[in-house]
C-alpha positions in Angstrom: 32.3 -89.5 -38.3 28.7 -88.4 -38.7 27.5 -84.6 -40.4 26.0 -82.8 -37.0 22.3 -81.9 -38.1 21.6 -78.3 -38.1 18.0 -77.7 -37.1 16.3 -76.4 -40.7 15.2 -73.1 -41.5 11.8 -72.1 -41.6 10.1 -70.4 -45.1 9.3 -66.7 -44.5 7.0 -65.2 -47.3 7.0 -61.3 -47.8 3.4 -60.8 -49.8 2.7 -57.6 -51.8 -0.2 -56.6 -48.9 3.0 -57.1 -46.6 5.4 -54.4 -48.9 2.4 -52.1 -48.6 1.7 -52.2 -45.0 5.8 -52.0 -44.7 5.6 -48.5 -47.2 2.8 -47.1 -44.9 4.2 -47.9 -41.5 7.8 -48.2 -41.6 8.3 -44.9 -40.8 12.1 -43.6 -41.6 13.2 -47.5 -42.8 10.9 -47.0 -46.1 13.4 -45.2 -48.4 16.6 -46.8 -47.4 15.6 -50.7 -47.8 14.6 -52.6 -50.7 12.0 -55.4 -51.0 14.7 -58.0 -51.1 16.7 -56.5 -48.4 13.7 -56.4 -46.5 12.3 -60.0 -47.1 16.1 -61.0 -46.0 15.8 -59.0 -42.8 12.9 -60.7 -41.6 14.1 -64.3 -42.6 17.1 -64.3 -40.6 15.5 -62.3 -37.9 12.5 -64.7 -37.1 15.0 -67.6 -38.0 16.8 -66.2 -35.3 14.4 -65.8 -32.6 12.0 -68.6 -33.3 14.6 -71.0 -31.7 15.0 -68.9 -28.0 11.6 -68.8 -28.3 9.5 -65.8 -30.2 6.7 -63.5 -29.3 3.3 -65.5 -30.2 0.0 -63.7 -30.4 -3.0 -66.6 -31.4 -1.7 -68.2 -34.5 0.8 -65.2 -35.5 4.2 -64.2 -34.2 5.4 -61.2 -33.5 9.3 -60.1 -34.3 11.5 -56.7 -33.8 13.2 -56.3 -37.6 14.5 -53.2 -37.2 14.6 -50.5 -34.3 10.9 -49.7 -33.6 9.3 -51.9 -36.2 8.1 -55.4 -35.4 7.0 -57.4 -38.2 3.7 -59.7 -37.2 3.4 -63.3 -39.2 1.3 -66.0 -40.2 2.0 -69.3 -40.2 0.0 -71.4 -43.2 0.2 -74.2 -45.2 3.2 -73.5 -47.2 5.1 -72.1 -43.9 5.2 -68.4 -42.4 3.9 -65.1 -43.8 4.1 -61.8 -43.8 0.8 -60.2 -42.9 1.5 -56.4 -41.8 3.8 -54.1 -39.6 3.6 -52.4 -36.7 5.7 -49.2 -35.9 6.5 -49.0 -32.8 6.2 -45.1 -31.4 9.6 -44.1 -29.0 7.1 -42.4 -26.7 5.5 -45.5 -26.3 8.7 -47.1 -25.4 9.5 -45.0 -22.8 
């Protein structure tokens, strides 16, 4: 019988501008999560929506991580990237 193919996973990069845009926006999330734990976060979270289809904005995407904090990325040569945060205000919610 022939191995099923799993559709492959795409490369997520968390940069050091990334990490400080993360420090300075993340809002309550900052102390509790690492820089590994974060970088792990993203990747199965955009690996998980960019199949259903995923949030895109000209050539970057746009992905809830965590409650009230999207992550926006990059795609380059050497796959997608981290470029900055955005915190997401609950009065802006509604």
């Amino acid at each position: 019988m022939a191995r099923q193919l799993k559709p492959r996973r795409y490369e997520v990069r968390l940069t050091d501008h990334g990490w400080e845009r993360f420090q300075e926006r993340g809002g309550p999330y900052v102390e509790s999560i690492g820089r590994n734990k974060l970088h792990k976060i993203i990747h199965n979270k955009f690996n998980g929506a960019i199949g259903p289809g995923v949030l895109m904005d000209m050539d970057a995407a746009q992905v809830e991580v965590l409650p009230f904090l999207n992550a926006i990325l990059a795609i380059q040569d050497n796959g997608w990237v981290v470029v900055t945060f955005k915190y997401v205000d609950r009065e802006e919610v509604g």
